[in-house]
ROSESE-809683 format. One record per residue: x, y, z of N, C-alpha, C, CB in turn; residue in one letter; residue number from 1. Coordinates in steps of 0.001 Angstrom, whole numbers, plus 500000, padded with zeros to 6 digits. Glycine has a CB too. Example, Ala and Ser with C-alpha at 12.3 -4.5 7.8 and 13.67 -1.06 7.14 Angstrom:
BEGIN
MIVEX    npx    npy    npz   capx   capy   capz    cpx    cpy    cpz   cbpx   cbpy   cbpz res   n
MIVEX 513190 494310 507800 512300 495500 507800 513200 496700 507800 511308 495527 509046   A   1
MIVEX 512850 497750 507080 513670 498940 507140 512900 500030 507870 514084 499402 505725   S   2
end
This chain:
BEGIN
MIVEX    npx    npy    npz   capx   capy   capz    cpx    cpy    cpz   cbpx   cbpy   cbpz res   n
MIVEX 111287 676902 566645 111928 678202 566866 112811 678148 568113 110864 679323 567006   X   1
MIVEX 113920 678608 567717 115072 678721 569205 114939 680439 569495 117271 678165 568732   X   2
MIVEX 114570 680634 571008 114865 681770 571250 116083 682544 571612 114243 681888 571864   X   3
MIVEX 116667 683540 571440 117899 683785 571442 117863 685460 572249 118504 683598 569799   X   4
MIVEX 118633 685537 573062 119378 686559 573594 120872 687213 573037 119527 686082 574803   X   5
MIVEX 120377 688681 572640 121477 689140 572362 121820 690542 573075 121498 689155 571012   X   6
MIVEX 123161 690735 572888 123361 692259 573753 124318 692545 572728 124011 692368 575616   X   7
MIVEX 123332 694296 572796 123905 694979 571529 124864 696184 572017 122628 695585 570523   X   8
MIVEX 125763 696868 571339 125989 698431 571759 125806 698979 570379 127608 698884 572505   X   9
MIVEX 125461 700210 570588 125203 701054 569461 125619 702730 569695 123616 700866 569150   X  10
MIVEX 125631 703100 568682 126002 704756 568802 124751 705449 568443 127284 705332 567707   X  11
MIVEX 123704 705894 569157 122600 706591 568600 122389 707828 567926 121959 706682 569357   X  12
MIVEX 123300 708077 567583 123681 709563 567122 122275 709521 565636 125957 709721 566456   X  13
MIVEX 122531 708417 565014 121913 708076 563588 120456 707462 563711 122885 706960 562780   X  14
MIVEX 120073 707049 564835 118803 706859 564714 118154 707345 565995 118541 705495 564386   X  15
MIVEX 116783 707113 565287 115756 707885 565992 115144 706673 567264 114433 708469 564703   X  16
MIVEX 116217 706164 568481 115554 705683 569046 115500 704754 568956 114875 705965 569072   X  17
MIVEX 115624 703237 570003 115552 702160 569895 114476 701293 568928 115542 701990 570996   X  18
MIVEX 113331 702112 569895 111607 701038 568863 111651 702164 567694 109195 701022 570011   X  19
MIVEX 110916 700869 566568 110693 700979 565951 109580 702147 565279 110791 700096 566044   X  20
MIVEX 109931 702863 564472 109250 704081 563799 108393 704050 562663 110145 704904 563410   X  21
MIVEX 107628 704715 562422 106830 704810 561002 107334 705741 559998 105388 705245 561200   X  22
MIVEX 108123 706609 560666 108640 707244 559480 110175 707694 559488 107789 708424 559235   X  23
MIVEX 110873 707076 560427 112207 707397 560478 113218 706034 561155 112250 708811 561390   X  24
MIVEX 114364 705675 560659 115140 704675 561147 115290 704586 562523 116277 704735 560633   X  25
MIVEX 115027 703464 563678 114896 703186 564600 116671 701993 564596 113220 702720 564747   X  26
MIVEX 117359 701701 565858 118021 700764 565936 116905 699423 565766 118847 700942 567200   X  27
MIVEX 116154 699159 566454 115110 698477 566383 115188 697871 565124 114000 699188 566624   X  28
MIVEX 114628 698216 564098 114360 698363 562749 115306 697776 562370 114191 699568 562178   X  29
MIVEX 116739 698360 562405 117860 698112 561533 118389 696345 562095 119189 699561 561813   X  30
MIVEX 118174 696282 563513 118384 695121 563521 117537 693530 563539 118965 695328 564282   X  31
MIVEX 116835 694409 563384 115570 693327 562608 115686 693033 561048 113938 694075 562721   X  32
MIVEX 116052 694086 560514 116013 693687 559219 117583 692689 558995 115843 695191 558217   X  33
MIVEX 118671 692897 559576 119730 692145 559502 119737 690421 559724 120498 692787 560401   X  34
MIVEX 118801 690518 561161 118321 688921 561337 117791 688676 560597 117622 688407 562263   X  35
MIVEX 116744 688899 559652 115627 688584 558753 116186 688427 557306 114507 689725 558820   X  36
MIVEX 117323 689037 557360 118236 688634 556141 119043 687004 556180 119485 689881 556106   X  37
MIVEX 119528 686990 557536 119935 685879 557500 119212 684476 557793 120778 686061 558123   X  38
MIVEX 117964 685013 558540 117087 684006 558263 116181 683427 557190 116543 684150 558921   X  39
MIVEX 116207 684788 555949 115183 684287 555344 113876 684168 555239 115320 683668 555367   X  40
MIVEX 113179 685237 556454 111942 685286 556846 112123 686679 557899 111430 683760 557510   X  41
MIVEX 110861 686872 558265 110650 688136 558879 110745 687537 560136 109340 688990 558544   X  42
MIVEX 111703 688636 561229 112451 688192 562473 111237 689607 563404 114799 688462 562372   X  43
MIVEX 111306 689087 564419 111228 690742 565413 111405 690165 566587 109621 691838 565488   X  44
MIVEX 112288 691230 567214 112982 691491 568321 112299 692553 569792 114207 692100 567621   X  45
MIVEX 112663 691970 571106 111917 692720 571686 113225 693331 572569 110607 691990 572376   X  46
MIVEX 113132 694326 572884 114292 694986 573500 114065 695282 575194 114529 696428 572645   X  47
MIVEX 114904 695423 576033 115051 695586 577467 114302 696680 577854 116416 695744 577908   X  48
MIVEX 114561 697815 577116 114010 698903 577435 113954 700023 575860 114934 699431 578791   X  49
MIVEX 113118 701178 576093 113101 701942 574896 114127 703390 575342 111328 702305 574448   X  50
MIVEX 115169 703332 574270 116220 704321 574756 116015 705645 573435 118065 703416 574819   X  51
MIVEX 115880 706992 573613 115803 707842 573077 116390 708321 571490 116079 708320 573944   X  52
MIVEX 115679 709081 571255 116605 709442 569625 118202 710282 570590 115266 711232 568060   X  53
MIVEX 118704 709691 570155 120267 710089 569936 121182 709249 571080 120503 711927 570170   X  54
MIVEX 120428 708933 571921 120676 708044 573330 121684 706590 572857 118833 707429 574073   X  55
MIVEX 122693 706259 573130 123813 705233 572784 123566 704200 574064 125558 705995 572717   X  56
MIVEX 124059 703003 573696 124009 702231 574470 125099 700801 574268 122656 702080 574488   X  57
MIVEX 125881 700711 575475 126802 699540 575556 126083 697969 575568 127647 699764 576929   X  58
MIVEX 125026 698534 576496 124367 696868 577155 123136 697144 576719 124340 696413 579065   X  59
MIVEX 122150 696963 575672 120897 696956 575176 120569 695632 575132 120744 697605 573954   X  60
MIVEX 119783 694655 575786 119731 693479 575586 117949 693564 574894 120181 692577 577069   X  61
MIVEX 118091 692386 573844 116991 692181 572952 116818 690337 572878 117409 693019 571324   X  62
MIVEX 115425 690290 572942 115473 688479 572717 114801 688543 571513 114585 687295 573947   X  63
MIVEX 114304 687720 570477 114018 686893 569397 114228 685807 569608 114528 687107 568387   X  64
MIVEX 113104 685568 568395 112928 683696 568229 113338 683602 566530 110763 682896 568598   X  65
MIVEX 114324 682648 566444 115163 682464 565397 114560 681389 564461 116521 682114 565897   X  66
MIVEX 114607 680822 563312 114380 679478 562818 115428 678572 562746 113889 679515 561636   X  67
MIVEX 116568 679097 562365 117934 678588 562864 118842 678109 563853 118374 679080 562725   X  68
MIVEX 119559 677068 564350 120186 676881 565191 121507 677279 565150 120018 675897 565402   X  69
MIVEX 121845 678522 565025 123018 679464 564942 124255 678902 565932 122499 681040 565423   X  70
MIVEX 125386 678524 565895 126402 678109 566836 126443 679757 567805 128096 677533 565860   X  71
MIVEX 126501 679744 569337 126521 681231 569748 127883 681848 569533 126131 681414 571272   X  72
MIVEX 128947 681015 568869 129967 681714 568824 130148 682358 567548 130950 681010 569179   X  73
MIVEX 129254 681924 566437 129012 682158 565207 128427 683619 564895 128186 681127 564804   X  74
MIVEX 126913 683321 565647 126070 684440 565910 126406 685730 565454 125903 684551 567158   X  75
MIVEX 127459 686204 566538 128176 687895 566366 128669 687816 564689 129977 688247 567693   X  76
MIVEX 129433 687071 564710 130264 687279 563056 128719 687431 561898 131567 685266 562481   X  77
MIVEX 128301 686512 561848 126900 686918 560858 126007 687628 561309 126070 685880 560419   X  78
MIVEX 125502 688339 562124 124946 689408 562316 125549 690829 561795 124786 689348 563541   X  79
MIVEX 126675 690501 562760 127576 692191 561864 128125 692514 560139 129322 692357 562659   X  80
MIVEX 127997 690999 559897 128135 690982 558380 127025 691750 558084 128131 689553 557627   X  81
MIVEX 125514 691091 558534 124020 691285 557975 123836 692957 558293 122689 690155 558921   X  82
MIVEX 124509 693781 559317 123333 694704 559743 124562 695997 558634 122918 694984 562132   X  83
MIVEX 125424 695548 557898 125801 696645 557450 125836 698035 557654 125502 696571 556801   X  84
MIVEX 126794 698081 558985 126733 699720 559397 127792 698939 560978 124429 700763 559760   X  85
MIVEX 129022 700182 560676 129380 700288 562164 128960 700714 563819 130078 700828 561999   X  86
MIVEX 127860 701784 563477 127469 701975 564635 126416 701171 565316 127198 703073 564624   X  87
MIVEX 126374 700340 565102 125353 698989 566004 126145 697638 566233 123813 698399 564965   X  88
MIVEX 126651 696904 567241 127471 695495 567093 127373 694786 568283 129028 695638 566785   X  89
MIVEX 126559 693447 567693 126160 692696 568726 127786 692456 569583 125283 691222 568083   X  90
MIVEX 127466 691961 570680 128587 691898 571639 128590 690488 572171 128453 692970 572816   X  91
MIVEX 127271 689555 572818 127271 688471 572971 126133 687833 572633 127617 688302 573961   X  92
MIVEX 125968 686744 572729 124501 685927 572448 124110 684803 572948 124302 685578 571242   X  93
MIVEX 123559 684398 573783 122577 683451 574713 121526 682718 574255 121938 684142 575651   X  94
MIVEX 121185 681540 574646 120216 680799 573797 119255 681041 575475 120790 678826 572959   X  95
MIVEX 118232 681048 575318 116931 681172 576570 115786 680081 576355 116032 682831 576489   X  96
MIVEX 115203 680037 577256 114370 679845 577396 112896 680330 576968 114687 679802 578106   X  97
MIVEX 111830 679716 575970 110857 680088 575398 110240 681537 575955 110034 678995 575460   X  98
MIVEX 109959 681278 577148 109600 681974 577951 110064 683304 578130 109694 681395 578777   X  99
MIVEX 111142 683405 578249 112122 684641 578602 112001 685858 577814 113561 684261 578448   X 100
MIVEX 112314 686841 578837 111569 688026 578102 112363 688926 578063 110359 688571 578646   X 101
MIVEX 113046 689491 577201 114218 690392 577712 113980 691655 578676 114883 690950 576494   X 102
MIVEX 113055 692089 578462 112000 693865 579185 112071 693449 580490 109837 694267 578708   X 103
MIVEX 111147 692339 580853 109750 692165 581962 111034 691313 582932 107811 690907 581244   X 104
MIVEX 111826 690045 582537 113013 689808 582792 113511 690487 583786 113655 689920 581861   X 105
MIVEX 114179 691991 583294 115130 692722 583577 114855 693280 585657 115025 694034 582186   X 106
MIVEX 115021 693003 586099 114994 694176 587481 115651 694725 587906 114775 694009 588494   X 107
MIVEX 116841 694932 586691 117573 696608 587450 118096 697264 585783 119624 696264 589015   X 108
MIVEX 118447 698433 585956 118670 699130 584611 119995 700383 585060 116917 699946 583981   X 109
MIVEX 120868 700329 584564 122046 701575 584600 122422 702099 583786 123114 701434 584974   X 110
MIVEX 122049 703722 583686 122700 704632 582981 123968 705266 583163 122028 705397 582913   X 111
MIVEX 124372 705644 582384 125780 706836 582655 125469 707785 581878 127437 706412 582236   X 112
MIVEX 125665 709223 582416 125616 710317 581259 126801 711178 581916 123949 711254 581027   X 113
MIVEX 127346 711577 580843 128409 712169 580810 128565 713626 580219 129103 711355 580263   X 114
MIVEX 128368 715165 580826 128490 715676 580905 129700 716742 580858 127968 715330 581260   X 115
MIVEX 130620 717538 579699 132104 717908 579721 131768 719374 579716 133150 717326 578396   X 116
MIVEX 132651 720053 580568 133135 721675 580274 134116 721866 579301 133768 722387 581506   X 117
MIVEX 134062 721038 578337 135048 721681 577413 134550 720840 575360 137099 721054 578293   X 118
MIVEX 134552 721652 575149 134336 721572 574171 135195 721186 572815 133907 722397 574260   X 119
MIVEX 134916 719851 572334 136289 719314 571508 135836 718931 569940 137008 717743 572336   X 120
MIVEX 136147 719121 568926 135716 718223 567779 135211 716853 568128 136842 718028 566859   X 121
MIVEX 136169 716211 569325 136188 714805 569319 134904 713981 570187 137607 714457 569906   X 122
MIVEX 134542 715625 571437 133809 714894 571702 132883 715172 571908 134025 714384 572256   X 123
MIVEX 132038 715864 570909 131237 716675 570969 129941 716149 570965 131467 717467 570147   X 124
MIVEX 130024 714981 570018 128938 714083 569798 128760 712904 570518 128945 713731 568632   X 125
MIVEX 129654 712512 571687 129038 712036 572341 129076 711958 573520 128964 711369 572036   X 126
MIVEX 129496 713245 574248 129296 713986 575398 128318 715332 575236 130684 714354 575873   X 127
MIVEX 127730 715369 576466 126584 716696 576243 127666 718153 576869 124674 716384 577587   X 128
MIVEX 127013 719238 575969 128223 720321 576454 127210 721408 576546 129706 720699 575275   X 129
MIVEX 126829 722394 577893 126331 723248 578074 126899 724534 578076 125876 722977 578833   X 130
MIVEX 127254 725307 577106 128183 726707 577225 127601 727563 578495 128048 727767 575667   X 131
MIVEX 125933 727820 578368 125464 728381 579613 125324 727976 580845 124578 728685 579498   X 132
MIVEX 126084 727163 581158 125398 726069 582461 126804 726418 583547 125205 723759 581857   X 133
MIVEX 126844 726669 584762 128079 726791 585477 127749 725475 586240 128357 728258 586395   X 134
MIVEX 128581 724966 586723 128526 723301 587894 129071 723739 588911 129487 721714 587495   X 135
MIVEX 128493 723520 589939 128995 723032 591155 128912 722135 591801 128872 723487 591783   X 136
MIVEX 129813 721166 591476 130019 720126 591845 129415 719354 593573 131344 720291 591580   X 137
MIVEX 130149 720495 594523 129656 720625 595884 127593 720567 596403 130407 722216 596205   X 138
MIVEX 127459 721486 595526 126036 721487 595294 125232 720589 594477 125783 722541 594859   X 139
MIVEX 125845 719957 593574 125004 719005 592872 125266 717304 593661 125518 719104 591067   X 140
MIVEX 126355 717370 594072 126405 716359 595166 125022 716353 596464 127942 716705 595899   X 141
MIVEX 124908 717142 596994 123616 717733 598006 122341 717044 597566 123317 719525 597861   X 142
MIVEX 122260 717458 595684 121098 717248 595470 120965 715095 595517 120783 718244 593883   X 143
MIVEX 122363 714709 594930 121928 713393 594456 121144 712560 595892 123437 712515 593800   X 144
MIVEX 121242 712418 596506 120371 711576 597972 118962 711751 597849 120727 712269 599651   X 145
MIVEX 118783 713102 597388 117337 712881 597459 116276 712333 596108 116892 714233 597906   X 146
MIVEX 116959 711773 595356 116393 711319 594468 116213 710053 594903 116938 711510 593358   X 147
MIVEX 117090 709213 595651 117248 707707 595684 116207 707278 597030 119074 707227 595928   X 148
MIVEX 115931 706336 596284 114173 705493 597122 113344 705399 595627 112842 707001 598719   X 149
MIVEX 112026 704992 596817 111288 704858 595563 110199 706070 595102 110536 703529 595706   X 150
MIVEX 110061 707039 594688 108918 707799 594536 108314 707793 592917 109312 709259 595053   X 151
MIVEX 107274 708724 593066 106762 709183 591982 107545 709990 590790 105858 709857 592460   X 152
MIVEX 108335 709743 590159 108883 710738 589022 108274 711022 587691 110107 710319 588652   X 153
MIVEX 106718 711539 588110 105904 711856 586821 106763 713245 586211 104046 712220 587237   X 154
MIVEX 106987 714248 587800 107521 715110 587596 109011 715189 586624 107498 715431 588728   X 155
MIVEX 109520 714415 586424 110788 714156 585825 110929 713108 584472 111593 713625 586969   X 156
MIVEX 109999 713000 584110 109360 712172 582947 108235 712810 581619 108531 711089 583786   X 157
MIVEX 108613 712412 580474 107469 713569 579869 106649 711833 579598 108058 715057 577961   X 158
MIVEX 104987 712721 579939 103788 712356 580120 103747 711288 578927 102764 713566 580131   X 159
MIVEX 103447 709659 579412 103175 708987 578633 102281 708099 578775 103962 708658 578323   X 160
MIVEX 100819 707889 578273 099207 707728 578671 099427 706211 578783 097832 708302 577390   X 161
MIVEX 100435 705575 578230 100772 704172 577568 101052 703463 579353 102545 704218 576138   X 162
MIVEX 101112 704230 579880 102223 703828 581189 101752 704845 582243 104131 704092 580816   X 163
MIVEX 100766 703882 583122 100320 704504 584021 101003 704196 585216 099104 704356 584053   X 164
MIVEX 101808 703530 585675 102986 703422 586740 104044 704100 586371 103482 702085 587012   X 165
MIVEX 103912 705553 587362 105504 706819 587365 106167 706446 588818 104978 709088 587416   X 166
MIVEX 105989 705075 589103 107026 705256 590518 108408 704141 590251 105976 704661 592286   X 167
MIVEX 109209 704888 590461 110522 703428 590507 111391 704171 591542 111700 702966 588665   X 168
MIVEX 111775 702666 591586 113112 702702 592491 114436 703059 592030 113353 701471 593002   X 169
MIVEX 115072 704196 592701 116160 704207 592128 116759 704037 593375 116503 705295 591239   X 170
MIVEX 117874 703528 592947 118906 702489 593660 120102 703267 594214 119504 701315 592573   X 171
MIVEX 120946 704080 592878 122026 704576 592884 121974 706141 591996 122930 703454 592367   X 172
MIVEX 122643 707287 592813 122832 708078 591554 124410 708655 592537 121209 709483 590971   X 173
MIVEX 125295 708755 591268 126627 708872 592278 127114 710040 590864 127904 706923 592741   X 174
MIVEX 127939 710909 591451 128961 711816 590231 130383 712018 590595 128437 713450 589972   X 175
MIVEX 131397 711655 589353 132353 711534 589766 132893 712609 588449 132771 710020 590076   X 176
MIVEX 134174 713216 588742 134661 714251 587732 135854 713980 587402 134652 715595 588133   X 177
MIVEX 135571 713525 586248 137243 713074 585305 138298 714023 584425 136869 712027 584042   X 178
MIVEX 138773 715000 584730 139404 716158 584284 138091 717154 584035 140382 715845 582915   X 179
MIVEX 137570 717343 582975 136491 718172 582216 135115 717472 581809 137129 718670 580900   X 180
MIVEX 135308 716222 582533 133869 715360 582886 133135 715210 583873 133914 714275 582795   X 181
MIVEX 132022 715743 583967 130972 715062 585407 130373 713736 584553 129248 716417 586112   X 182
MIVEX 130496 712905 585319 130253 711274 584915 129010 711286 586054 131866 709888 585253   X 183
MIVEX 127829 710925 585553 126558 710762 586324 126436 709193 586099 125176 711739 585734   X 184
MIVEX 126470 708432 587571 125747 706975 587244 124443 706791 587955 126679 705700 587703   X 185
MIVEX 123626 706139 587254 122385 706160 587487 121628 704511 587532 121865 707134 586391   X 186
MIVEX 120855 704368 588513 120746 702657 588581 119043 702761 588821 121848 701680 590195   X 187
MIVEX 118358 701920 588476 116829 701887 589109 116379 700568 588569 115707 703229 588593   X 188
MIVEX 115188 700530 589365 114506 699160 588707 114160 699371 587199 113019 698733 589509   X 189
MIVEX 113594 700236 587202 112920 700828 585639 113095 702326 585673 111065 700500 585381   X 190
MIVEX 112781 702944 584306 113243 704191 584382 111939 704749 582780 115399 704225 584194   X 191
MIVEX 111821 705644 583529 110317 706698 582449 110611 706911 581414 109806 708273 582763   X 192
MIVEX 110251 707461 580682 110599 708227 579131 111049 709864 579529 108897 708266 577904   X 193
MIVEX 112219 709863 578987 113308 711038 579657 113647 711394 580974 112982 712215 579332   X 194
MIVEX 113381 710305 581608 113562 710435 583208 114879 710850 583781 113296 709116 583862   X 195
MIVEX 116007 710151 582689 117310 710201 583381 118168 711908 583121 118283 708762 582642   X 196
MIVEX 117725 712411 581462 117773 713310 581146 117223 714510 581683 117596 713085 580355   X 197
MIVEX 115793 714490 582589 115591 715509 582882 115840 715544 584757 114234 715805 582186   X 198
MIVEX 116439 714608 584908 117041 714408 586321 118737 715192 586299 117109 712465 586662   X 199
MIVEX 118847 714917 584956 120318 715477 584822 119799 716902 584985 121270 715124 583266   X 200
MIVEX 118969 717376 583832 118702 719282 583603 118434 719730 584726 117387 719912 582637   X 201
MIVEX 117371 719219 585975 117196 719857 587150 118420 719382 588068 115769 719545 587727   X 202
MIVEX 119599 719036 588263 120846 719191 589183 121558 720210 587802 121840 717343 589777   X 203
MIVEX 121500 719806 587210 122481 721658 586206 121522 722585 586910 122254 722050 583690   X 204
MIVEX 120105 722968 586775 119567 724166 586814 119945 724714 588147 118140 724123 586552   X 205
MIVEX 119761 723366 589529 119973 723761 590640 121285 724046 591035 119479 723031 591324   X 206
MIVEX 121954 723404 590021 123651 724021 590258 124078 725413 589826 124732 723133 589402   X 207
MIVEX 123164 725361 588411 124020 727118 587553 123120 728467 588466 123385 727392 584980   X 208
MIVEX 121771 727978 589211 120992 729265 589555 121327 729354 590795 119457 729317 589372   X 209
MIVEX 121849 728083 592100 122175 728027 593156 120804 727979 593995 123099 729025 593356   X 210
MIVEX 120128 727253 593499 118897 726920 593819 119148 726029 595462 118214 725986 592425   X 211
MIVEX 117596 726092 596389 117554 725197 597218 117209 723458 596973 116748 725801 597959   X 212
MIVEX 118034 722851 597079 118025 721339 596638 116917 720533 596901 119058 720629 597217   X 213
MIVEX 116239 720901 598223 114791 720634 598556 113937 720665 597526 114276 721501 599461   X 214
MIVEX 114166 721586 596414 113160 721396 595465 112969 720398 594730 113163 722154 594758   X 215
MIVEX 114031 719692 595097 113795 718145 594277 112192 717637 594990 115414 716676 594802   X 216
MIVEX 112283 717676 596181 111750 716478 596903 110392 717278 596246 112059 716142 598864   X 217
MIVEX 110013 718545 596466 108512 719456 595954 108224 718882 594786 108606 721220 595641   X 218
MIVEX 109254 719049 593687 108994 717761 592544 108261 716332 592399 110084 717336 592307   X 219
MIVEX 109144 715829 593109 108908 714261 593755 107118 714366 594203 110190 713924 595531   X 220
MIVEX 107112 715058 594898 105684 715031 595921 104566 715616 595059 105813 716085 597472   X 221
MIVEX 105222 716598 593814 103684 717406 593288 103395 716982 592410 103511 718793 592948   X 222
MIVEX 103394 715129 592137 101990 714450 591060 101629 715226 590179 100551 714139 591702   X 223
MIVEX 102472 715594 589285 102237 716545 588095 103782 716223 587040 102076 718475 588802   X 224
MIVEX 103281 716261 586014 104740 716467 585237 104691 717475 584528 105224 715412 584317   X 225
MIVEX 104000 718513 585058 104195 720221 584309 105235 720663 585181 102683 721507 584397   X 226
MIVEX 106458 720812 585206 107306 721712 585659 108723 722125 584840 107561 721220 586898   X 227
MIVEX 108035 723246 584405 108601 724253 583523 110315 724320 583798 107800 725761 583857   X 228
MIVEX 110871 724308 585384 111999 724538 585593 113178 723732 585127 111968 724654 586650   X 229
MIVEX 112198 722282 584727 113449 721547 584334 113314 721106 582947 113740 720325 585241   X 230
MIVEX 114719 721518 582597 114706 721067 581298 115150 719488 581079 115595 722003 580549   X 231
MIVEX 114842 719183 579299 115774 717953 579029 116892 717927 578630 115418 717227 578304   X 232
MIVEX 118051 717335 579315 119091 717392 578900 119429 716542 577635 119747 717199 579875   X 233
MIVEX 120440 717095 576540 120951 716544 575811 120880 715013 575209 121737 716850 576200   X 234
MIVEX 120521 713973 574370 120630 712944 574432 122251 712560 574354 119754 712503 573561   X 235
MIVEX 122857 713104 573669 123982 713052 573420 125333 712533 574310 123994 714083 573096   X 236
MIVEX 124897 712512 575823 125649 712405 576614 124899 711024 577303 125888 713739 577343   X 237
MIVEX 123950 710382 576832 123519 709369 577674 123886 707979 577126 122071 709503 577883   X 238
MIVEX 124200 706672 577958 124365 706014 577647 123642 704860 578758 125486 706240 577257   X 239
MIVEX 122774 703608 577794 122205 702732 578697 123682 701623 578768 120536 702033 578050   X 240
MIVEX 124075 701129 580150 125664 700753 579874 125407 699247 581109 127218 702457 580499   X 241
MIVEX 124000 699340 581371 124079 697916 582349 122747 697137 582758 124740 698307 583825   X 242
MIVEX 122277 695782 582123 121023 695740 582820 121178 694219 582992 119615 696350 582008   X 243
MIVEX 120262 693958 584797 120528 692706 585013 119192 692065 584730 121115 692465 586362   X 244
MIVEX 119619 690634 585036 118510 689567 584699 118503 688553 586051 118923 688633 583125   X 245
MIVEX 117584 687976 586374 117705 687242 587925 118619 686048 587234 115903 686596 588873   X 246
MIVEX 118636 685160 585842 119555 684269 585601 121213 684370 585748 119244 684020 584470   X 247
MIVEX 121516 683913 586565 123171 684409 586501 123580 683702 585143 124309 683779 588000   X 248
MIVEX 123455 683020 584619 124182 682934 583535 124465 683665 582344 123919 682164 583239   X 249
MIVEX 123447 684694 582518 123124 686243 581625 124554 687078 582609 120846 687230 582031   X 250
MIVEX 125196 687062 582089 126407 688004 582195 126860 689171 581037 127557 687063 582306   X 251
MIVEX 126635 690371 581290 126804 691430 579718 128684 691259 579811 125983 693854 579952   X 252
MIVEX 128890 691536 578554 130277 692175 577917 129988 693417 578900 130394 692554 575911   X 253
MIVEX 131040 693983 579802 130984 695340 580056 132568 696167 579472 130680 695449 581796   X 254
MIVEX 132003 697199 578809 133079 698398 578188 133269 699009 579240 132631 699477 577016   X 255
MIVEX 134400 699271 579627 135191 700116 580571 134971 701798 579982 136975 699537 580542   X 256
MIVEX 136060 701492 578850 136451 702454 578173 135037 703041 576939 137899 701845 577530   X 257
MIVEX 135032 703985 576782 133937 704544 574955 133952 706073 574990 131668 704028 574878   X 258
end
């Protein structure tokens, strides 16, 4: 068996979520069954991280162990033949080491979510659009500093028994506004189940009510993930768009533009 590294982008609009499901199409799924076509045998893939139902992603990196010695320049062309569907397309592919793990591997992870005041046919589905939500930009700037370090974000995560470590490091959270876009970038070692989403809903809430920004940190500190005030934002606007590996020779395709 050759193990193989691949990095995918996908549009999550159509499935329910990276891993794999019992009763509904997962990306996961779909690209397992594509390798397993071309191998001829049952393939499974382990992915970097688990990204949400509707949640898109540029840089999703996944390893498998192949039976084939696939040329890596080959790779992309027969995969995208196999997985029949535009919204999933491998981007590059790496041969690894037995060992190598794409998840455990990884020690840093970057989101972008993208947030518009305006509402378009075009981009509706894959920007998040709040009709009730006012921004202030000035004020939601205030809040981003105090998220970054390392704390507890049980508070900002919905409760998962699987995963008893709620502390990471986050690295970076920066917002920049592109005509009728707040562009949120987001960096950490690891990141919770809806962590990034409900980090987005509490800077909207504290922006549209004009809330004191300190309440982040009361969050942070109150070891609880019951807090009613923040919602989850949209999947629709999130995108996993960067994750490193200590091998430099693991370099992602990065999209500028989507």
């Amino acid at each position: 068996m050759i193990r193989y590294l691949v990095q995918l982008a996908y549009n999550g609009k159509k499935y329910h979520g990276w891993q794999r499901q019992i009763n509904a199409i997962s990306v996961q799924q779909v690209v397992e069954e594509a390798l397993s076509r071309i191998a001829k045998t049952t393939i499974k893939i382990s992915g970097s991280g688990r990204t949400d139902a509707g949640v898109h992603a540029i840089c999703q990196f996944a390893h498998f162990d192949f039976p084939l010695d696939i040329p890596i320049e080959r790779f992309s062309l027969a995969l995208i033949t196999a997985l029949h569907t535009p919204h999933i397309r491998p981007l590059k592919f790496w041969k690894v080491p037995s060992g190598f793990n794409a998840r455990f591997d990884a020690y840093e992870r970057s989101y972008r979510y993208i947030l518009t005041t305006n509402k378009t046919p075009f981009n509706v589905e894959l920007k998040s659009y709040l009709p009730n939500h006012k921004l202030n930009p000035d004020l939601i700037r205030e809040c981003l500093p105090l998220f970054e370090g390392t704390h507890n974000f049980i508070a900002f995560s919905k409760p998962n028994p699987d995963v008893p470590n709620t502390f990471c490091d986050l690295k970076k959270l920066n917002l920049e506004i592109d005509g009728h876009d707040y562009i949120f970038s987001i960096t950490a070692n690891r990141f919770l189940h809806n962590m990034v989403r409900r980090i987005i809903g509490c800077l909207v809430t504290i922006s549209t009510n004009d809330l004191d920004p300190n309440l982040i940190t009361t969050y942070l500190n109150s070891m609880t993930g019951d807090q009613r005030i923040l919602f989850t934002a949209p999947p629709n606007g999130l995108y996993l768009v960067d994750v490193k590996y200590p091998n430099e020779n693991i370099q992602p395709v990065h999209i500028d533009s989507f």
